[in-house]
RODO-2510 file (C-alpha; in nm, 4 decimals, decimal comma):
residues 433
     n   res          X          Y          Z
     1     x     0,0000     0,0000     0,0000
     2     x     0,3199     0,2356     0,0370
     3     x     0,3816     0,5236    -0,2121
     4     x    -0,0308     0,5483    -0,2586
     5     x    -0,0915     0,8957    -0,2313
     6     x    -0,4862     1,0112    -0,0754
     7     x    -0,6173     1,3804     0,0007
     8     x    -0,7940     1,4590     0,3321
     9     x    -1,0461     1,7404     0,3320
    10     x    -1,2057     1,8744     0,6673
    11     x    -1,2231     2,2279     0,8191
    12     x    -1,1167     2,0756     1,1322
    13     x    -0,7834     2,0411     1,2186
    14     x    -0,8596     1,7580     1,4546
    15     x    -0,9921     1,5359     1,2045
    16     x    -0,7327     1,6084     0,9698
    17     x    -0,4548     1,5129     1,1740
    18     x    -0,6663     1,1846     1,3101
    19     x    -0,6855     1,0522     0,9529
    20     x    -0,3918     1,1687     0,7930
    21     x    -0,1711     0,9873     1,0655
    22     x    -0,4107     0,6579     1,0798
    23     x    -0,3405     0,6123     0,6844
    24     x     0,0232     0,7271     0,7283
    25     x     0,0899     0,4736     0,9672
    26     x    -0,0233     0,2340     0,7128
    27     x     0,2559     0,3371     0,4954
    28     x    -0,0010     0,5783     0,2247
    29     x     0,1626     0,9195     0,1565
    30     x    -0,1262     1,1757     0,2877
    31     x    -0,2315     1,5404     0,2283
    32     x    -0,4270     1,7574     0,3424
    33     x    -0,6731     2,0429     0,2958
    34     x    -0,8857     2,2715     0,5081
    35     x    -1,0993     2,3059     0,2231
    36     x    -1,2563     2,2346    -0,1085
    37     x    -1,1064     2,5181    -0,2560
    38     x    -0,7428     2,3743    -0,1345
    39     x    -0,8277     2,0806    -0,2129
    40     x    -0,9229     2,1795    -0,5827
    41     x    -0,5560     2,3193    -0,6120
    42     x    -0,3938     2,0169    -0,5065
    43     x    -0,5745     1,8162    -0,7108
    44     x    -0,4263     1,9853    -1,0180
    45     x    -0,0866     1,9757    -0,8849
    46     x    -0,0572     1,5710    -0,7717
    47     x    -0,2377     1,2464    -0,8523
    48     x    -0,4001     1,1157    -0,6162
    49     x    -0,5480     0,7355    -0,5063
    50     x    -0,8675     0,8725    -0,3325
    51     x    -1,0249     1,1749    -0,1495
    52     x    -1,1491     1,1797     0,1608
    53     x    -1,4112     1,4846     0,2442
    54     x    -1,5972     1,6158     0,4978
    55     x    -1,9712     1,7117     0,3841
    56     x    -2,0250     2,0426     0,5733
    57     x    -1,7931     2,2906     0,5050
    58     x    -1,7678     2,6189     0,4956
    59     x    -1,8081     2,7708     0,1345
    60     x    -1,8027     2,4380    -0,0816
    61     x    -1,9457     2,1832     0,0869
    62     x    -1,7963     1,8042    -0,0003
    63     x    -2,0999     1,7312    -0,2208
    64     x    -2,0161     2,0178    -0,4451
    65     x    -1,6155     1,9387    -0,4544
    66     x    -1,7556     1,5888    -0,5046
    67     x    -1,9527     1,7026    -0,8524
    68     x    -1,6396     1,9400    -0,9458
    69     x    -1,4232     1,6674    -0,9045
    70     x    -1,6447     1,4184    -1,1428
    71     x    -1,5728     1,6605    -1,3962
    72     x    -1,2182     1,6983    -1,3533
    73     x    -1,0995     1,3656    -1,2608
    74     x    -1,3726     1,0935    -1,3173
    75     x    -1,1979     0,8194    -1,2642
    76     x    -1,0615     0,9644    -0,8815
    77     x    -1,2657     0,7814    -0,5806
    78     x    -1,4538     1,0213    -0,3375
    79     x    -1,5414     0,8787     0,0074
    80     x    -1,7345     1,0843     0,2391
    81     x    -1,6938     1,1889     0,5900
    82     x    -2,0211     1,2404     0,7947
    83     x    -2,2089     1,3104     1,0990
    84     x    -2,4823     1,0900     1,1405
    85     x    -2,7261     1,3745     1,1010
    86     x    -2,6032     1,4292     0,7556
    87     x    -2,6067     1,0469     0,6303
    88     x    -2,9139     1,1078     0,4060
    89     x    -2,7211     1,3674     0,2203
    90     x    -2,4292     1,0751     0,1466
    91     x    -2,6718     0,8821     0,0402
    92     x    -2,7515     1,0364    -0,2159
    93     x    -2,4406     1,1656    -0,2984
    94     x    -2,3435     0,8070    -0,3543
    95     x    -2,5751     0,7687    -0,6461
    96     x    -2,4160     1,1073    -0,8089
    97     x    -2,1156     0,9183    -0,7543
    98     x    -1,9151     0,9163    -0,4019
    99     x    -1,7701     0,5856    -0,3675
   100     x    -1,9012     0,5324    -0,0070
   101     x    -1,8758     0,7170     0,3160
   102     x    -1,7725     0,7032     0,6818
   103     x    -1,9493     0,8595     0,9567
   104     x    -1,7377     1,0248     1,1821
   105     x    -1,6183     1,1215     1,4620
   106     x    -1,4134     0,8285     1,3218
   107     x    -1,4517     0,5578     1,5987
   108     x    -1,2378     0,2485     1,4507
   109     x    -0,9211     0,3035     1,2719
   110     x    -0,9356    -0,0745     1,1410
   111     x    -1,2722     0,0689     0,9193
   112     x    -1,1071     0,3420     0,8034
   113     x    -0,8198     0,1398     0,6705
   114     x    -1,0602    -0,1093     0,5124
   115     x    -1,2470     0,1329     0,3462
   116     x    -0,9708     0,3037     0,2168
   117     x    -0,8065    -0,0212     0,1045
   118     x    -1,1031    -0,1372    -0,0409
   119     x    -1,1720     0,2119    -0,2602
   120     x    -0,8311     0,2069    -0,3692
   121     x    -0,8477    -0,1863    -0,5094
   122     x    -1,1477    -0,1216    -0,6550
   123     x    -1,0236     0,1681    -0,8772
   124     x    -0,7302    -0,0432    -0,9954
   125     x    -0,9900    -0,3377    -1,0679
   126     x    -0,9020    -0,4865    -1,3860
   127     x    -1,2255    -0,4392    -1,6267
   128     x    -1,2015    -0,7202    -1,8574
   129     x    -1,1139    -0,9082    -1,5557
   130     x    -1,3787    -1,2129    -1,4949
   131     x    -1,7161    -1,0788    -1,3106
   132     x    -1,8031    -1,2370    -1,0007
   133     x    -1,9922    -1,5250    -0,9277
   134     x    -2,3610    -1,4272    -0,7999
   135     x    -2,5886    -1,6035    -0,6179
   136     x    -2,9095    -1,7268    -0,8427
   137     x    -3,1079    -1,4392    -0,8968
   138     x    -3,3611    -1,4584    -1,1591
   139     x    -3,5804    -1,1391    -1,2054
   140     x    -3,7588    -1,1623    -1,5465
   141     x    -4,0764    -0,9684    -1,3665
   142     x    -4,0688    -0,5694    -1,3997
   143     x    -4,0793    -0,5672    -1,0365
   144     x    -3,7869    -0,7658    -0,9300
   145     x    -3,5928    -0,6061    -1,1837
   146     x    -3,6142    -0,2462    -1,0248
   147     x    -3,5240    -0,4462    -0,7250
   148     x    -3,2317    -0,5655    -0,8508
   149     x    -3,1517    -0,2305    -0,9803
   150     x    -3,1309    -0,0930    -0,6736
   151     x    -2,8951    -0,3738    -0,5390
   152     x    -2,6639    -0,2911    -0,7629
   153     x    -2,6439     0,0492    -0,7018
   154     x    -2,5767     0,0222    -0,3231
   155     x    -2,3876    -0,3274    -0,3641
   156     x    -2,0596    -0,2128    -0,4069
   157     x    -2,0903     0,0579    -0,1174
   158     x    -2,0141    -0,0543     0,2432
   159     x    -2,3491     0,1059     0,3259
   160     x    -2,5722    -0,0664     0,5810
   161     x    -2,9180    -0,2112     0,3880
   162     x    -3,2370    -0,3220     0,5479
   163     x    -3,3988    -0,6095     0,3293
   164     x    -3,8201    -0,5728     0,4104
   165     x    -4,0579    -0,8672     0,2652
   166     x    -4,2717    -1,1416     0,3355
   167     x    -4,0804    -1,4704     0,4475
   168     x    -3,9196    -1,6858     0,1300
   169     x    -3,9549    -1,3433    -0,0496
   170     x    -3,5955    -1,3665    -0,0985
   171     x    -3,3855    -1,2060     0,1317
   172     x    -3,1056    -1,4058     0,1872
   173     x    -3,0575    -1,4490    -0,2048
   174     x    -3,0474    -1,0665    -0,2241
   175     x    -2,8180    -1,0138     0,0678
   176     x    -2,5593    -1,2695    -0,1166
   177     x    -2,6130    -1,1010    -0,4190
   178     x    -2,4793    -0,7637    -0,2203
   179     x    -2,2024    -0,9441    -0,1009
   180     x    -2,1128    -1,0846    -0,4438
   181     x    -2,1083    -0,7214    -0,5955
   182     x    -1,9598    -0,5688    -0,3149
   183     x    -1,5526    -0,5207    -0,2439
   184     x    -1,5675    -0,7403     0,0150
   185     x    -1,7056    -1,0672    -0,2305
   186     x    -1,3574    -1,2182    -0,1337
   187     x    -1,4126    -1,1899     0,2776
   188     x    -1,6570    -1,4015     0,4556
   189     x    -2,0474    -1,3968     0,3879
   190     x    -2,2355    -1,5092     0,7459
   191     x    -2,5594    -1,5496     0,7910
   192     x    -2,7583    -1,5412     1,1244
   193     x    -3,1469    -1,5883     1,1948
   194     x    -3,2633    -1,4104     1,4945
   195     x    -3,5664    -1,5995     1,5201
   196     x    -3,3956    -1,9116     1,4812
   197     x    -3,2030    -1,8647     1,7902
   198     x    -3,3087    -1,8516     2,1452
   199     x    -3,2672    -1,4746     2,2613
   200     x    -3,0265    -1,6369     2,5666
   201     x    -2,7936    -1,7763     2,3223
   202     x    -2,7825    -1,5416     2,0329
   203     x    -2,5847    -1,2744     2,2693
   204     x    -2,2848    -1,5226     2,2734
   205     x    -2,3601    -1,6346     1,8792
   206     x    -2,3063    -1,3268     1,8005
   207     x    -2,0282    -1,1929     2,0488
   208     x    -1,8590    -1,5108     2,1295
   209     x    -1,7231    -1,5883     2,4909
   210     x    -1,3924    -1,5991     2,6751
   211     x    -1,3087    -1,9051     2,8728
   212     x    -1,4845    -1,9216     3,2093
   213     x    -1,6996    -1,6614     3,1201
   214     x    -2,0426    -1,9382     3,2487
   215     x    -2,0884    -2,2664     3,3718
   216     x    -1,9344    -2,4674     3,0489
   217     x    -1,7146    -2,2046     2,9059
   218     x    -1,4260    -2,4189     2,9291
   219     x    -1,3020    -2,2083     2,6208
   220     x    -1,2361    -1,9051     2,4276
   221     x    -1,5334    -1,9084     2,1382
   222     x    -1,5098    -1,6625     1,8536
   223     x    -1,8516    -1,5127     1,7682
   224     x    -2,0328    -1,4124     1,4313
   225     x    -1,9090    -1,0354     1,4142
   226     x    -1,5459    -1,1923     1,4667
   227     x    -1,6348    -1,4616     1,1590
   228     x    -1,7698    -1,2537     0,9493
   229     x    -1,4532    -0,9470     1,0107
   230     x    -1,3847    -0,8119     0,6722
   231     x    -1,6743    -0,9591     0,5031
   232     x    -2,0213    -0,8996     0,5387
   233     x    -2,2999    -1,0088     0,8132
   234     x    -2,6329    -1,0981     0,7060
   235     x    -2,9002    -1,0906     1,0007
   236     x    -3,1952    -1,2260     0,8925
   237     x    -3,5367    -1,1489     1,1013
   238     x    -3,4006    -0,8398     1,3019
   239     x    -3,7267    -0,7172     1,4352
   240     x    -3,7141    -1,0809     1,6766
   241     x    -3,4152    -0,9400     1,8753
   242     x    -3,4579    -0,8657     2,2542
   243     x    -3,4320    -0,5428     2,3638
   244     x    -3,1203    -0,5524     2,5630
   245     x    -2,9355    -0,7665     2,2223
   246     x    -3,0399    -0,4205     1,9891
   247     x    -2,8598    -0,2043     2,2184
   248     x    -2,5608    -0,3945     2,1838
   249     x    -2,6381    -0,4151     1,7976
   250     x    -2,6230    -0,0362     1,8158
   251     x    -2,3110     0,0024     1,9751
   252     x    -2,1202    -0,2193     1,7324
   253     x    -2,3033     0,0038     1,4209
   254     x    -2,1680     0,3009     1,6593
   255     x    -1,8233     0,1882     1,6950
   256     x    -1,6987    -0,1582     1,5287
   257     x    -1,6257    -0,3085     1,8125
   258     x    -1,7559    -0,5157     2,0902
   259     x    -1,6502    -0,7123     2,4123
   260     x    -1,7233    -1,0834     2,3988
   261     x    -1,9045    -1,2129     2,7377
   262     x    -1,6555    -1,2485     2,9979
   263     x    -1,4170    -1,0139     2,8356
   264     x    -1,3242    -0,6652     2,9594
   265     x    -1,1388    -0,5210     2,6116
   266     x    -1,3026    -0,4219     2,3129
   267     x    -1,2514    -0,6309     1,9846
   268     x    -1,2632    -0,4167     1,6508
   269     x    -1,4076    -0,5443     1,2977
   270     x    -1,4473    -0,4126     0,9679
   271     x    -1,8315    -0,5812     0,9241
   272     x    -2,0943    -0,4492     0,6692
   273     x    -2,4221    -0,5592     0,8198
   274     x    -2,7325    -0,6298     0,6162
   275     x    -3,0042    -0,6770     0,7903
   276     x    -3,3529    -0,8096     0,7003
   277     x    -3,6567    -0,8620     0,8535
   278     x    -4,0667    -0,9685     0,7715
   279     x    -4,2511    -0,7537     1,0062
   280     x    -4,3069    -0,3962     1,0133
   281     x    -4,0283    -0,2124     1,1861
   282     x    -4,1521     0,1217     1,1603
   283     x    -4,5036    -0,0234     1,3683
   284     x    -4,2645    -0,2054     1,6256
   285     x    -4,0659     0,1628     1,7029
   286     x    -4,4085     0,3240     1,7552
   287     x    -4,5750     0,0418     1,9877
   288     x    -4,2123     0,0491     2,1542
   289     x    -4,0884    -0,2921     2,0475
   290     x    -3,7451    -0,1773     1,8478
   291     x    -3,5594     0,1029     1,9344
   292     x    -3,5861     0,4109     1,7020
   293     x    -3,1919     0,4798     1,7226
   294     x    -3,1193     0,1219     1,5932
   295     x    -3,4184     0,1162     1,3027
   296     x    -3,2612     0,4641     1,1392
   297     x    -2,9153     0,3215     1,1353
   298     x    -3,0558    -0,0251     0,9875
   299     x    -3,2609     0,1393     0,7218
   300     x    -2,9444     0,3497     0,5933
   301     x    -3,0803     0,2033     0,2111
   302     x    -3,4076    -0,0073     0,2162
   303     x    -3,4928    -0,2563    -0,0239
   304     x    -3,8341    -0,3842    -0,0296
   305     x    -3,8701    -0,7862    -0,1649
   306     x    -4,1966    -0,8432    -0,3033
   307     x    -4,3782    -1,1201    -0,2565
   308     x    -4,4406    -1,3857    -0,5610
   309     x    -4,7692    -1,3183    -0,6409
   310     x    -4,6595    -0,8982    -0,7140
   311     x    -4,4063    -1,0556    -0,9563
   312     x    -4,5938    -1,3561    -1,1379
   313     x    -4,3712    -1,3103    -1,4690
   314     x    -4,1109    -1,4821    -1,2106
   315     x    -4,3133    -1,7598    -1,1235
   316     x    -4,2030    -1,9814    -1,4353
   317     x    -3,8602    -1,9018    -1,4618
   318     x    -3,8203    -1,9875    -1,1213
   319     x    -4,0148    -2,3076    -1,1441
   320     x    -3,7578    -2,4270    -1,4319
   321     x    -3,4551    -2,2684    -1,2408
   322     x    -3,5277    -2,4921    -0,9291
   323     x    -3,6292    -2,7916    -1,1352
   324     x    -3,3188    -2,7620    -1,2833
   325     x    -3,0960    -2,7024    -0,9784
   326     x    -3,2929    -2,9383    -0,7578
   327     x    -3,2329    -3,2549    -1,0640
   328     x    -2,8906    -3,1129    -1,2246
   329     x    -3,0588    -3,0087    -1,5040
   330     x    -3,2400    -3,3118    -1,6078
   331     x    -3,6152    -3,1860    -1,5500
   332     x    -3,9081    -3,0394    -1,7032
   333     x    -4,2721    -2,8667    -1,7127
   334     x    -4,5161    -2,9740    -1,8759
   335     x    -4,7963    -2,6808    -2,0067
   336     x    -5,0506    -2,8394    -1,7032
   337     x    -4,7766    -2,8252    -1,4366
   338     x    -4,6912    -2,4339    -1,5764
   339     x    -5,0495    -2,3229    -1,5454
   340     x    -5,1352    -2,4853    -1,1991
   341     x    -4,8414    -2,3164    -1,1195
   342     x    -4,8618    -1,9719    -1,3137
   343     x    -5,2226    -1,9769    -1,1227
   344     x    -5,1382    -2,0429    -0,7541
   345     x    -5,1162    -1,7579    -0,4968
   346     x    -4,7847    -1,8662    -0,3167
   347     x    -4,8451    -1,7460     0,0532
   348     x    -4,4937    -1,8847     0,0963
   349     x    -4,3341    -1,7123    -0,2295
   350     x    -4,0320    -1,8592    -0,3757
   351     x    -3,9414    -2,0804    -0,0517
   352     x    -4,2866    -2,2017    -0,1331
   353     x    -4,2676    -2,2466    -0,4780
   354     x    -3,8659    -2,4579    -0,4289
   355     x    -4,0485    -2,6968    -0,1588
   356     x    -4,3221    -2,7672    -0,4455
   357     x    -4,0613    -2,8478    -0,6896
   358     x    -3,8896    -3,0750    -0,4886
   359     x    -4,1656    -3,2479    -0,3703
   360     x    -4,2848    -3,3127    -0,7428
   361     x    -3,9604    -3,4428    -0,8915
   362     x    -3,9966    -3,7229    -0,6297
   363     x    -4,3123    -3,8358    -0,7800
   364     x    -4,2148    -3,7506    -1,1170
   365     x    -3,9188    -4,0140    -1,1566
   366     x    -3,8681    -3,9398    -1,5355
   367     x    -3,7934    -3,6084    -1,5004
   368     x    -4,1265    -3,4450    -1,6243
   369     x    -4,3192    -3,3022    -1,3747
   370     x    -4,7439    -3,2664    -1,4471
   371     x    -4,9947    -3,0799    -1,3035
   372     x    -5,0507    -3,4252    -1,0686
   373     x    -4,7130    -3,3782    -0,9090
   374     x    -4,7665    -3,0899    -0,7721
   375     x    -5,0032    -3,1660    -0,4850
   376     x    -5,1718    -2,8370    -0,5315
   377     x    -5,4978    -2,7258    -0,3360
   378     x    -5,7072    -2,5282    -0,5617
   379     x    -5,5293    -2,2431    -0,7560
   380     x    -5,5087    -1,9365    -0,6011
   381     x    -5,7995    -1,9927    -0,2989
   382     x    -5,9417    -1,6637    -0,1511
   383     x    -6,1428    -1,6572     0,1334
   384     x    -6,4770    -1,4987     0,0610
   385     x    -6,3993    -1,1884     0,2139
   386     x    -6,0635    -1,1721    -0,0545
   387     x    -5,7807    -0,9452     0,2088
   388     x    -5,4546    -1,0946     0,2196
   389     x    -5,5250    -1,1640     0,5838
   390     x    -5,7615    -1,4045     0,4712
   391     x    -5,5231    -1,5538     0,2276
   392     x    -5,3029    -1,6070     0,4640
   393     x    -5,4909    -1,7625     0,7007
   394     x    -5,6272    -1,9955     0,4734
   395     x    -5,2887    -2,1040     0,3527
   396     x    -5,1847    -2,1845     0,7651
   397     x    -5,5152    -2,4208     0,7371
   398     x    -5,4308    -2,6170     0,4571
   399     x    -5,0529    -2,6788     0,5490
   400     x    -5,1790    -2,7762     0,8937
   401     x    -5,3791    -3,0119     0,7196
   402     x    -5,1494    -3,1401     0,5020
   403     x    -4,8810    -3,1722     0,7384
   404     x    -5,1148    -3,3447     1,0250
   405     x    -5,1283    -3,1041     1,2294
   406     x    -4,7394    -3,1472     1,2636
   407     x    -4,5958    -2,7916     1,3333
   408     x    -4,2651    -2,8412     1,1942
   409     x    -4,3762    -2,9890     0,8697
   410     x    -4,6475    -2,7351     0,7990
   411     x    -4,3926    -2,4437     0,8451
   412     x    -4,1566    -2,6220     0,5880
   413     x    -4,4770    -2,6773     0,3395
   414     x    -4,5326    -2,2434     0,3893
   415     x    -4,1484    -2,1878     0,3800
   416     x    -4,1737    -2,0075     0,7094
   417     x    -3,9995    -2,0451     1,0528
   418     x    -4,1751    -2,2298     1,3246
   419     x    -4,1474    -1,9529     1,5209
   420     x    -4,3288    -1,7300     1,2653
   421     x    -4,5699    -2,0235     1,2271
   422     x    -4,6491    -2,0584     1,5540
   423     x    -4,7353    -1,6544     1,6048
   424     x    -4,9786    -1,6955     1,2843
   425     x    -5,1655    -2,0061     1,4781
   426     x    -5,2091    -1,7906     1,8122
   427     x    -5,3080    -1,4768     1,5496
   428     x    -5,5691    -1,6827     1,3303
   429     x    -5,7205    -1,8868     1,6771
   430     x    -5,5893    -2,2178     1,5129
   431     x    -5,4451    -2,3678     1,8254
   432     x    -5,7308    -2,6352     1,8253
   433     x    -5,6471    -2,7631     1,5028
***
């Protein structure tokens, strides 16, 4: 990294010196400006790596040395440096180009190495290099394609994004899609479902533990944020965490860093979190169930995953994509099969729809699956008073009664937890059945 040369800009002194002597330490030759306007003069006198500018300053602000500089030097990477107040404002100067930012005051030196390391790589990036490999993501639906538009646009930032939709809408698939587009596609992808975890044990999932820290720590344990340092975090079903576990949450988005349980020193990571959830957050803050702090700094870039049945020019490709992933490419629809299945409502969306597959190409032995394979109720069934509510209810009922009356197998058949299941029985006065 030696002999790479980067430009601070900041009215303050303080945060001048801070960053200059983090990325000088680091062997990068540094300069720096108290302004745009200085800035704008060195820029014609050296070459530079990357820029690193406040937003608020006096006379031009970063946003406008940000536009000037897409003029003059195209090619040069611009990362931000922000309050938290003035986030939305890098936001969107990330879609008129910035390469990311970095709210300050600037908590973790290990970040602001790794986002500097990671801006610099990625202008060097070879373009007739290979792409990446991505995840499975078909989107031949209008809908999911604006979706995906919008996941490439914030993919290769290290900004935080909130993934909102139904369960088996999709969420993990878009999260590795992020990762795969991002700078980090070479570090660690983890996933974590909050739900899926009891809220006693998730603390030390996440956190880890030093050795005697309760009965049975009879060793150090390295937790998620640790596994997934450098790479990104994906944590699924966010609006299921305790109280006490989104504080913590908070301080790590506050400061990269954490203490594992037992431990009295703070552990730093370079982490982009993306975090996703089914239920409404913004209800949960006002009723007092997620804290209001936590849900801004989450929802940093919302996506919104809709469900199957607002995208039914997916339903088909998906069908043969899962056919063909689920028999290595030796299956396929007949017209009967593609209109049972063009027709159904798929309370469980694409989870849903990969469960159906499966379950077909085990009666179908030759490879073809029919309309008879596909153990279908009655296409698209609407409870007379036709809200989604009612859809959904109707959907628990017949999975119940499919499965038995077996829990488990009736939240696999809707491609939902059992958790989640269980909350619908209580809400829908199904415990009985």
């Amino acid at each position: 990294m030696a002999n790479e040369r980067i430009l601070v800009v900041d009215d303050e002194q303080g945060i001048r010196d801070l960053v200059s002597d983090i990325l000088a330490s680091d062997g990068y030759e540094v300069d720096a400006a108290p302004s745009a306007a200085a800035a704008l003069e060195l820029i014609e006198e050296r070459d530079f790596a990357i820029v690193l500018s406040d937003v608020r300053m006096p006379g031009m602000s970063g946003i406008e040395l940000l536009s000037e500089l897409k003029k003059r030097r195209p090619d040069l990477p611009v990362i931000l440096l922000t309050a938290f107040g003035t986030i939305p404002q890098a936001v969107e100067a990330i879609r008129e180009g910035a390469l990311d930012f970095l709210e300050k005051p600037i908590k973790s030196p290990k970040v602001l190495r790794g986002i500097v390391r990671r801006g610099i790589n990625a202008s060097y990036r070879d373009v007739t290099a290979a792409p990446p490999t991505l995840p499975d993501f078909v989107c031949e639906d209008p809908v999911s394609r604006s979706t995906r538009e919008l996941l490439d646009k914030v993919a290769p930032r290290d900004t935080t994004v909130l993934l909102t939709g139904e369960s088996g809408s999709g969420k993990e698939v878009a999260a590795r899609y992020i990762h795969a587009l991002s700078s980090r596609s070479s570090g660690p992808f983890v996933p974590v479902n909050a739900a899926a975890i009891p809220s006693n044990l998730l603390e030390d999932e996440l956190f880890g533990h030093e050795k005697g820290a309760f009965t049975g720590a009879d060793r150090q344990r390295q937790g998620l944020f640790e596994a997934a340092d450098d790479g990104t975090l994906f944590l699924d079903e966010i609006g299921e965490m305790s109280s006490d576990l989104q504080t913590r949450l908070l301080r790590v988005l506050e400061t990269q860093s954490f203490q594992r349980l037992g431990s009295s020193t703070q552990t730093e990571v370079d982490v982009r979190l993306i975090a996703a959830t089914n239920s409404n957050l913004r209800k949960a803050v006002r009723e007092g169930g997620f804290r209001e702090d936590l849900y801004y700094r989450l929802s940093v870039f919302p996506v919104h995953l809709h469900p199957l049945r607002e995208r039914p020019a997916d339903i088909l490709p998906l069908a043969h994509h899962f056919a063909a992933q689920i028999s290595g490419g030796n299956a396929s629809l007949t017209a009967d099969a593609e209109s049972s299945l063009a027709s159904h409502a798929w309370p469980g969306n694409a989870r849903e729809l990969r469960n159906v597959i499966e379950r077909a190409l085990v009666l179908a032995p030759s490879g073809t699956i029919e309309s008879s394979h596909l153990a279908l109720e009655e296409p698209a069934v609407v409870a007379p008073s036709g809200t989604l509510k009612d859809m959904e209810r109707q959907a628990v009922i017949r999975a119940l009664d499919q499965a038995g009356g077996n829990r488990k197998e009736a939240s696999r058949i809707l491609g939902i937890s059992l958790r989640n299941l269980q909350y619908k029985i209580k809400e829908y006065g199904l415990k009985k059945r």
